[in-house]
Backbone as a chain_set.jsonl record, in Angstrom:
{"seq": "XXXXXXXXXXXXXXXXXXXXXXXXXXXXXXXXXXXXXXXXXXXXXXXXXXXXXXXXXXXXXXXXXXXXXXXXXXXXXXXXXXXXXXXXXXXXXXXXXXXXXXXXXXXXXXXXXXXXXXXXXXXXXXXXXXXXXXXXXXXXXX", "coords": {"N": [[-14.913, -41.971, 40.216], [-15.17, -38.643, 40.876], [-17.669, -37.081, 43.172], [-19.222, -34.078, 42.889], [-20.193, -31.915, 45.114], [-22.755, -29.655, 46.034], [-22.22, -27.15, 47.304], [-19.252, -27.158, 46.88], [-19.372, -26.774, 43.906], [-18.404, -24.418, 43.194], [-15.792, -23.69, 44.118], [-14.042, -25.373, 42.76], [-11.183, -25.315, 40.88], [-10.387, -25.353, 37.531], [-8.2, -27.783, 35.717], [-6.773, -27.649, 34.106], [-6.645, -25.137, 33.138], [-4.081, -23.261, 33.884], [-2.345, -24.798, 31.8], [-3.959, -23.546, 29.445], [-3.51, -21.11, 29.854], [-0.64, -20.592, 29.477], [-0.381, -21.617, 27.041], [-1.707, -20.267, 25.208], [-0.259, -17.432, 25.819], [2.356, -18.431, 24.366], [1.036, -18.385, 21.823], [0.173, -16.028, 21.333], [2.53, -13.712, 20.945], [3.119, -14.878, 18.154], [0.507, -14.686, 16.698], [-0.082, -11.892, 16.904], [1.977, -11.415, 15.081], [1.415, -11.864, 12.743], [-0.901, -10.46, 12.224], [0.09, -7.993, 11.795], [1.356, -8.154, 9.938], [-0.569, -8.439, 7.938], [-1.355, -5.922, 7.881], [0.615, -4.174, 7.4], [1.381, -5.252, 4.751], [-1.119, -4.662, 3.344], [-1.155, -1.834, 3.356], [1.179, -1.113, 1.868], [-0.681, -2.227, -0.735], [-2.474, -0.693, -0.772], [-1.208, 1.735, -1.225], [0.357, 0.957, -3.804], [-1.962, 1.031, -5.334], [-2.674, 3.394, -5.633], [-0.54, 5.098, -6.669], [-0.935, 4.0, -9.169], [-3.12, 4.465, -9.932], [-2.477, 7.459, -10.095], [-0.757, 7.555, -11.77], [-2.697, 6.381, -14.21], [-4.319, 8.801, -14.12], [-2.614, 10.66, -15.013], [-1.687, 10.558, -17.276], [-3.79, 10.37, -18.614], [-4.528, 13.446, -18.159], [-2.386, 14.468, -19.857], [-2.744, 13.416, -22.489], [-5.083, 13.647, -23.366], [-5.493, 16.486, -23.3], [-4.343, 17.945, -24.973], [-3.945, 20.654, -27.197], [-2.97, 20.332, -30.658], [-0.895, 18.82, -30.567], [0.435, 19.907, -28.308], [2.048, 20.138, -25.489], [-0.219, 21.452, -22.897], [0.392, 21.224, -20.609], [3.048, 21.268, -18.112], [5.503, 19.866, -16.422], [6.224, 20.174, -13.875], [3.198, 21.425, -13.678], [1.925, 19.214, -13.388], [2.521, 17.338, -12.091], [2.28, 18.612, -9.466], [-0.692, 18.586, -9.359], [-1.582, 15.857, -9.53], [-0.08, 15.409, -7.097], [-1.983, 16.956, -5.212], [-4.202, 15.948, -5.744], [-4.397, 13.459, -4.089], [-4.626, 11.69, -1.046], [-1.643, 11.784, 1.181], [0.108, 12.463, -1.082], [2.478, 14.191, -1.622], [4.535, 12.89, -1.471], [4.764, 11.323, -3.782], [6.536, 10.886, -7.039], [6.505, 11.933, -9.412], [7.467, 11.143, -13.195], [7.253, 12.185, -16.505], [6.99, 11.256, -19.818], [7.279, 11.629, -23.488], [6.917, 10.588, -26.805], [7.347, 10.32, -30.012], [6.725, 8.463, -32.54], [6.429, 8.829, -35.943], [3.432, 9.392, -37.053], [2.214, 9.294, -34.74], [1.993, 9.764, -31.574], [2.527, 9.28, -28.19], [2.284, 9.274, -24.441], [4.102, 8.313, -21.51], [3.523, 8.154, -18.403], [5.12, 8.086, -15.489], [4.986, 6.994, -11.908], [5.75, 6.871, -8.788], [6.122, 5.57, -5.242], [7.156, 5.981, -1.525], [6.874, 3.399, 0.563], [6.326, 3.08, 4.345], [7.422, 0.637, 6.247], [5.969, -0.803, 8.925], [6.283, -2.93, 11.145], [8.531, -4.267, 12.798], [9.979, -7.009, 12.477], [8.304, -7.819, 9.979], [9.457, -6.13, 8.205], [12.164, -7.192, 7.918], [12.141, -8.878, 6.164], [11.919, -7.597, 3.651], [14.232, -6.34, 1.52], [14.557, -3.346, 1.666], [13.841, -0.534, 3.298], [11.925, 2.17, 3.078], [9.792, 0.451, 1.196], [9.772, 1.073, -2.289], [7.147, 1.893, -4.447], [5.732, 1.343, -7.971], [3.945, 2.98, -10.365], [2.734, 3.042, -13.989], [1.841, 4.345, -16.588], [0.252, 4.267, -20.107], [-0.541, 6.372, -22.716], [-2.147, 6.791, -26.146], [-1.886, 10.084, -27.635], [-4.028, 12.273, -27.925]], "CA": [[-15.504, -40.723, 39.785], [-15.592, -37.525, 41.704], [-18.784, -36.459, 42.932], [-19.462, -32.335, 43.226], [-21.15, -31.489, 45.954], [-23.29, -27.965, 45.581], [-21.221, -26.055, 47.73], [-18.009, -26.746, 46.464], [-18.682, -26.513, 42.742], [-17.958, -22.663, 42.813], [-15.008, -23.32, 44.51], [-12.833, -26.105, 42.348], [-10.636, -25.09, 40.13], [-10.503, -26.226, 36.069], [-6.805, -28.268, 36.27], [-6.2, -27.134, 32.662], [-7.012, -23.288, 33.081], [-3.178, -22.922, 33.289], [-1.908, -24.736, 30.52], [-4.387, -22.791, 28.881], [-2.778, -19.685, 29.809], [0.531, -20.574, 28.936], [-0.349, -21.65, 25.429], [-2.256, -18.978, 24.715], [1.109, -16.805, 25.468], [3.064, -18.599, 23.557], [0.809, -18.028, 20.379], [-0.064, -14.267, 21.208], [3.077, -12.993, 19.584], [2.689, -15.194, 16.775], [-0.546, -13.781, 16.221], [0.401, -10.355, 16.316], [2.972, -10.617, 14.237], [0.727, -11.962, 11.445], [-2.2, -9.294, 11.836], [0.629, -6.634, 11.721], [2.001, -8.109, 8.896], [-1.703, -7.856, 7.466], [-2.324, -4.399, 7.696], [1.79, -3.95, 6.696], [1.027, -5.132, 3.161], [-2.272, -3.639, 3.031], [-1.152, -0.725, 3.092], [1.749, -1.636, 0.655], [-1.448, -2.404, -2.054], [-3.19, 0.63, -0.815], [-0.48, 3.13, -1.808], [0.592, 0.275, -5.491], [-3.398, 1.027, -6.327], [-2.623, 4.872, -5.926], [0.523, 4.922, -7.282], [-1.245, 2.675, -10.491], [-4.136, 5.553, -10.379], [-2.222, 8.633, -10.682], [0.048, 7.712, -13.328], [-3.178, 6.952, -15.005], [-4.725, 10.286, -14.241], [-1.807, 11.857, -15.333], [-1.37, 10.06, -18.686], [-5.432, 11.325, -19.492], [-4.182, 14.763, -18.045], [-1.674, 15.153, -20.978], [-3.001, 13.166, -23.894], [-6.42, 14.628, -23.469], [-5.525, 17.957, -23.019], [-3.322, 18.361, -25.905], [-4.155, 20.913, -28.363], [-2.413, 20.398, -31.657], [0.202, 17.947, -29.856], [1.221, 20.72, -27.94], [0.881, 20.014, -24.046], [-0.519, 22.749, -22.12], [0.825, 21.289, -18.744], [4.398, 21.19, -18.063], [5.56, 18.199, -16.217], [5.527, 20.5, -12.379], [2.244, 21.145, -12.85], [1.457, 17.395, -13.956], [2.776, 17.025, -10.3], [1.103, 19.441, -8.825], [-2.062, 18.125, -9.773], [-1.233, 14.506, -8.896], [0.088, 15.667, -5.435], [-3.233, 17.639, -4.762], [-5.5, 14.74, -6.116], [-4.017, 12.171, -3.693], [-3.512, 11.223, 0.271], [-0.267, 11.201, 1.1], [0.394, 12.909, -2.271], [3.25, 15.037, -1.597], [5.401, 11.792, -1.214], [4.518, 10.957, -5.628], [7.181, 11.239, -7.663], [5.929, 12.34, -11.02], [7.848, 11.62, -14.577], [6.047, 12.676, -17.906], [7.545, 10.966, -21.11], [6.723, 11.976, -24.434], [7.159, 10.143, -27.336], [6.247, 10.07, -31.514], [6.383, 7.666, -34.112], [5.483, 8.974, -37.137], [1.942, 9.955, -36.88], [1.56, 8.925, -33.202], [2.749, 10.516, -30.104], [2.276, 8.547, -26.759], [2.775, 9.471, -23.535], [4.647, 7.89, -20.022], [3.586, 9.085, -17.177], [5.338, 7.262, -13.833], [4.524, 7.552, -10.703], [6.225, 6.105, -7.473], [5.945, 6.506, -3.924], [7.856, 5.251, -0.856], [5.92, 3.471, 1.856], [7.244, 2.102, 5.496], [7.149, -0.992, 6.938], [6.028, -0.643, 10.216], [6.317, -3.986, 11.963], [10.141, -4.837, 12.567], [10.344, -8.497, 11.889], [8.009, -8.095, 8.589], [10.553, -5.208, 7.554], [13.674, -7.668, 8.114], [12.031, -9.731, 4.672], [11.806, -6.522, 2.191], [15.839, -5.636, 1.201], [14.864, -2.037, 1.817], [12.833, -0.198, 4.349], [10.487, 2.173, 2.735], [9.656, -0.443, 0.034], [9.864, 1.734, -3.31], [5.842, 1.105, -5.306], [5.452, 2.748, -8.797], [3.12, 2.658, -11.216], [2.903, 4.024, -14.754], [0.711, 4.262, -17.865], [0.902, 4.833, -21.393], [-1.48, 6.514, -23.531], [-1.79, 7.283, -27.124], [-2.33, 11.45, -27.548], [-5.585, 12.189, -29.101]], "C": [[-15.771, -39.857, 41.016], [-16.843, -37.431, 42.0], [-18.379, -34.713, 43.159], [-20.606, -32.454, 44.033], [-21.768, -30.167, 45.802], [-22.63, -27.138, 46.446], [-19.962, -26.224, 47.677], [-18.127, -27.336, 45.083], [-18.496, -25.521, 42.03], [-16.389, -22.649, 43.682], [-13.743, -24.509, 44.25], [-12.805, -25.697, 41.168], [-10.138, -25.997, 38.84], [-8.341, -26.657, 36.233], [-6.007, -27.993, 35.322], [-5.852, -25.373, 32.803], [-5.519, -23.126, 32.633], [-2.193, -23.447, 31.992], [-2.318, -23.796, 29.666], [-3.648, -21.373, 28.695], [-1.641, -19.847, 29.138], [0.833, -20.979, 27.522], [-0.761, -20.662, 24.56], [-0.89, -17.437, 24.773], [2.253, -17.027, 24.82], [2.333, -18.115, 21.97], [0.736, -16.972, 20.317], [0.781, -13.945, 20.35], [3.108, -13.157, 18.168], [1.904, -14.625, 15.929], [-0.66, -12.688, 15.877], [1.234, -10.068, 15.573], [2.067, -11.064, 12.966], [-0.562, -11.219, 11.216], [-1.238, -8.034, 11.789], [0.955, -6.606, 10.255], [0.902, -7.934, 7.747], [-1.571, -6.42, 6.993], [-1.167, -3.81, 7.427], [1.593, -4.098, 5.218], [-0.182, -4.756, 2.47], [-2.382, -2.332, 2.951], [-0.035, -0.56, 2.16], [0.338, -1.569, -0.541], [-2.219, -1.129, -2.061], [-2.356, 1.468, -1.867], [-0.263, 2.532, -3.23], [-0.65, 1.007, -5.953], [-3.346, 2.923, -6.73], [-1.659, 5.592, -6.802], [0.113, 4.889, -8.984], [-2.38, 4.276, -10.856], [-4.158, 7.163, -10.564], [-1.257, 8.846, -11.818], [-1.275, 7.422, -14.529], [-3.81, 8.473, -15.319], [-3.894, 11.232, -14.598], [-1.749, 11.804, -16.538], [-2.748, 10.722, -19.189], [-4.818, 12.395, -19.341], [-3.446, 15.365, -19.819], [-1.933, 14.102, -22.087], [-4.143, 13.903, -24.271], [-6.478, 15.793, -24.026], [-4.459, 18.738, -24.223], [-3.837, 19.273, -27.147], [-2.554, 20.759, -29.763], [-0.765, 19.601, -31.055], [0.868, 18.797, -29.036], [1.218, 20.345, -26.356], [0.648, 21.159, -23.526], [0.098, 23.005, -20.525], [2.218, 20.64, -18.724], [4.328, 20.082, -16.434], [5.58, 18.506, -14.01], [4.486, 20.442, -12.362], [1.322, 19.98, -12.976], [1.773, 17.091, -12.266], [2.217, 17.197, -9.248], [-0.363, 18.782, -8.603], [-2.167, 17.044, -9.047], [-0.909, 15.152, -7.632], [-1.325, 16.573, -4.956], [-4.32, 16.417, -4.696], [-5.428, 13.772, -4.97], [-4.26, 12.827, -1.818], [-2.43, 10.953, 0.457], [0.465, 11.711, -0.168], [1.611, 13.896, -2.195], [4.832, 13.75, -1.479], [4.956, 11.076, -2.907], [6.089, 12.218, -6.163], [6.655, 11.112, -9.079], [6.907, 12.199, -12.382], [7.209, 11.126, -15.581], [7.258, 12.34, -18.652], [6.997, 10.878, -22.346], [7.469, 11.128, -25.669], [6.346, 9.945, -28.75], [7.086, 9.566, -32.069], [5.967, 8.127, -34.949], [4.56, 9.67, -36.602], [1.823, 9.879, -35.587], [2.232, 9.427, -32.695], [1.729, 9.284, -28.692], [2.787, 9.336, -26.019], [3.196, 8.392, -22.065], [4.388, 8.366, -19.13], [3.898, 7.514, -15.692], [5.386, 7.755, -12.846], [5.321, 6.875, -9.75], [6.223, 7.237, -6.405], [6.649, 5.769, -3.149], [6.915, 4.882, 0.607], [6.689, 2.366, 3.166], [6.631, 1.522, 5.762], [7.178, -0.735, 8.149], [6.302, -1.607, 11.284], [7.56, -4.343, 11.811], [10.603, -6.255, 12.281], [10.07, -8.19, 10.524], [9.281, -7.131, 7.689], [12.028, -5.702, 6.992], [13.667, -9.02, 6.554], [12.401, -9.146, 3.772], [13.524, -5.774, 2.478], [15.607, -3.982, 1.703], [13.731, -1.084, 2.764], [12.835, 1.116, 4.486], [10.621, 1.75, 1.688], [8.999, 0.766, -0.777], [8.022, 1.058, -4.172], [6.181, 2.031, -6.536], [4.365, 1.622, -9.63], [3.554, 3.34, -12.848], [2.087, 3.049, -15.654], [1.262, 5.294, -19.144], [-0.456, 5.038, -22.227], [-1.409, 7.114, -25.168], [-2.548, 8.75, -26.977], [-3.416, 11.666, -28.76], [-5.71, 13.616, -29.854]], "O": [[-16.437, -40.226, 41.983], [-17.515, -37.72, 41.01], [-17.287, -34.317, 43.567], [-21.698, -32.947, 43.753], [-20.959, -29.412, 45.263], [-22.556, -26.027, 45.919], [-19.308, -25.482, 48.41], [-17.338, -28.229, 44.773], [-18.411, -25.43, 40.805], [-15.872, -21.546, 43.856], [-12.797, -24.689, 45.016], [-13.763, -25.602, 40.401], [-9.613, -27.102, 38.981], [-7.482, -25.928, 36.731], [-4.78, -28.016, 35.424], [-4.843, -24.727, 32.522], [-5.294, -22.906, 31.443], [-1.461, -22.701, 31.34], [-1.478, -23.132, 29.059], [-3.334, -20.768, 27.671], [-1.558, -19.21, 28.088], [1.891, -20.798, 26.92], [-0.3, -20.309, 23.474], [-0.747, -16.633, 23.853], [3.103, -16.156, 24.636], [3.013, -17.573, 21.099], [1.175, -16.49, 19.273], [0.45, -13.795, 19.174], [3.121, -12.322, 17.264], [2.181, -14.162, 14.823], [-1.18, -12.31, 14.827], [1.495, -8.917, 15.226], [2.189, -10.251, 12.049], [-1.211, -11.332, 10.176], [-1.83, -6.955, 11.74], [0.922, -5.637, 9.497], [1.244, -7.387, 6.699], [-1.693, -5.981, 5.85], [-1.404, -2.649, 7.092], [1.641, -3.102, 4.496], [-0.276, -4.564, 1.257], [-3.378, -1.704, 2.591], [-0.302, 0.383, 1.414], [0.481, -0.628, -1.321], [-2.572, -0.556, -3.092], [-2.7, 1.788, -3.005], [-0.593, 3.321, -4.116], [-0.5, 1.658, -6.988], [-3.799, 3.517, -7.709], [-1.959, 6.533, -7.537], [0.676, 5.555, -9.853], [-2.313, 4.951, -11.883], [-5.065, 7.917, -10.918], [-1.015, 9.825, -12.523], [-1.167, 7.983, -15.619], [-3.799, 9.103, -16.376], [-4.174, 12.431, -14.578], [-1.745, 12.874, -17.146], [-2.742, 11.542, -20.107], [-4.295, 12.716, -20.408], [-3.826, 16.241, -20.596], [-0.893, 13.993, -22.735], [-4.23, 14.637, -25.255], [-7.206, 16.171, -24.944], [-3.989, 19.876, -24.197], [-4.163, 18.638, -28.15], [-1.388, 21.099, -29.562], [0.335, 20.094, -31.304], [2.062, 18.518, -28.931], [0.058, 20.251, -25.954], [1.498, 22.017, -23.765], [0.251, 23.942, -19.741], [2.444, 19.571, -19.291], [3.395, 19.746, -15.704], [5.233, 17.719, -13.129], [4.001, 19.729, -11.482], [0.132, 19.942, -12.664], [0.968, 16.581, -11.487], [1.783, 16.455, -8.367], [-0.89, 18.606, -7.505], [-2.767, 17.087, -7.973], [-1.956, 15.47, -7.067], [-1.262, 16.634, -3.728], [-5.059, 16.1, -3.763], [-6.482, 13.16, -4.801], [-4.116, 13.987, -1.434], [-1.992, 9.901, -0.009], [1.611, 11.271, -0.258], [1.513, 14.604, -3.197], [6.008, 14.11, -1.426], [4.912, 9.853, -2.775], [6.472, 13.365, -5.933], [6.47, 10.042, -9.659], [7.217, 13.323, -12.775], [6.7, 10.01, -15.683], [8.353, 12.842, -18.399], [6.134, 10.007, -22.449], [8.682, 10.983, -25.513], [5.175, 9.573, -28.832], [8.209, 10.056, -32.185], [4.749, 7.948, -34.983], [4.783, 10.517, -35.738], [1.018, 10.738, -35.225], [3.307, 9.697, -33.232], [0.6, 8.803, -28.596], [3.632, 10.133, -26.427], [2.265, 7.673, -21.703], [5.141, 9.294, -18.833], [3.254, 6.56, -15.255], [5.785, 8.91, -12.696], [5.641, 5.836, -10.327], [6.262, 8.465, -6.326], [7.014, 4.727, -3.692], [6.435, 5.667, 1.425], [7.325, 1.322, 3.023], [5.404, 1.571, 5.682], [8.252, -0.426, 8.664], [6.568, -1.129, 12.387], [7.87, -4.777, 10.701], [11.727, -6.444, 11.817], [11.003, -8.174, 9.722], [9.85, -7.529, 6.672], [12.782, -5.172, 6.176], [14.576, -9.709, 6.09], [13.132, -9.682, 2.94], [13.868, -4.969, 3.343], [16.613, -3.418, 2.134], [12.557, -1.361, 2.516], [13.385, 1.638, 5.456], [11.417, 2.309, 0.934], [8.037, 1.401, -0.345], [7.859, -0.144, -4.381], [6.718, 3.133, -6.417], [4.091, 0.422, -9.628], [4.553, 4.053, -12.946], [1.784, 1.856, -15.642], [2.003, 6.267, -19.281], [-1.291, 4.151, -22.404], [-0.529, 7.95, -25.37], [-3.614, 8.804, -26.364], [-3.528, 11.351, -29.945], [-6.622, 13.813, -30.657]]}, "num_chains": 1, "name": "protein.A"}
């Protein structure tokens, strides 16, 4: 067993330190590629949840608003609207589908948006790079 004397145990060096280092650079990129790929599909669910929440706000827009089944809002400014309401809203693709049965009328309203993959490995999983989200909702017209 070593002893340490008090003036040289500020001046020996840990015999590990560099493994240390050199493992720790091997995992770094690892690491970064899985907190990129984090905040890559987090923002993927961000834009699905927006996507999901303006096709409903569009579907209330025109069942709601319907006098006498008529709509009042034509299917630009159904767009309009939706692209104002949103972040990033000018990148929503808006289509309004109308539809009656008999007595009932429903409406379609879909929504999609296109969002990029910013991290180049995670990008080299998804066939297409800006992964396509949509949403859409169906309401009966009141």
């Amino acid at each position: 067993m070593r002893r340490i004397r008090p003036g040289q145990r500020h001046w020996q060096l840990d015999s590990e330190g560099a493994a240390a280092a050199v493992e720790f650079a091997l995992v770094l990129p690892v690491l970064l590629l899985i907190i990129c790929g984090i905040f890559d599909l987090g923002n993927i669910y961000l834009n699905w949840n927006i996507v999901n929440e303006a096709a409903r706000e569009g579907a209330r827009l025109v069942a709601v608003d319907q006098p006498l089944g008529i709509s009042p809002y034509t299917q630009a400014q159904i767009t309009t609207a939706l692209q104002n309401s949103y972040p990033n809203g000018n990148t929503l693709t808006v289509t309004v589908t109308e539809s009656t049965s008999g007595t009932v009328t429903t409406v379609l309203v879909k929504v999609t948006s296109n969002v990029n993959i910013m991290t180049p490995l995670i990008s080299a999983f998804f066939p297409s790079n800006p992964v396509t989200v949509t949403g859409q909702c169906t309401m009966l017209v009141e």
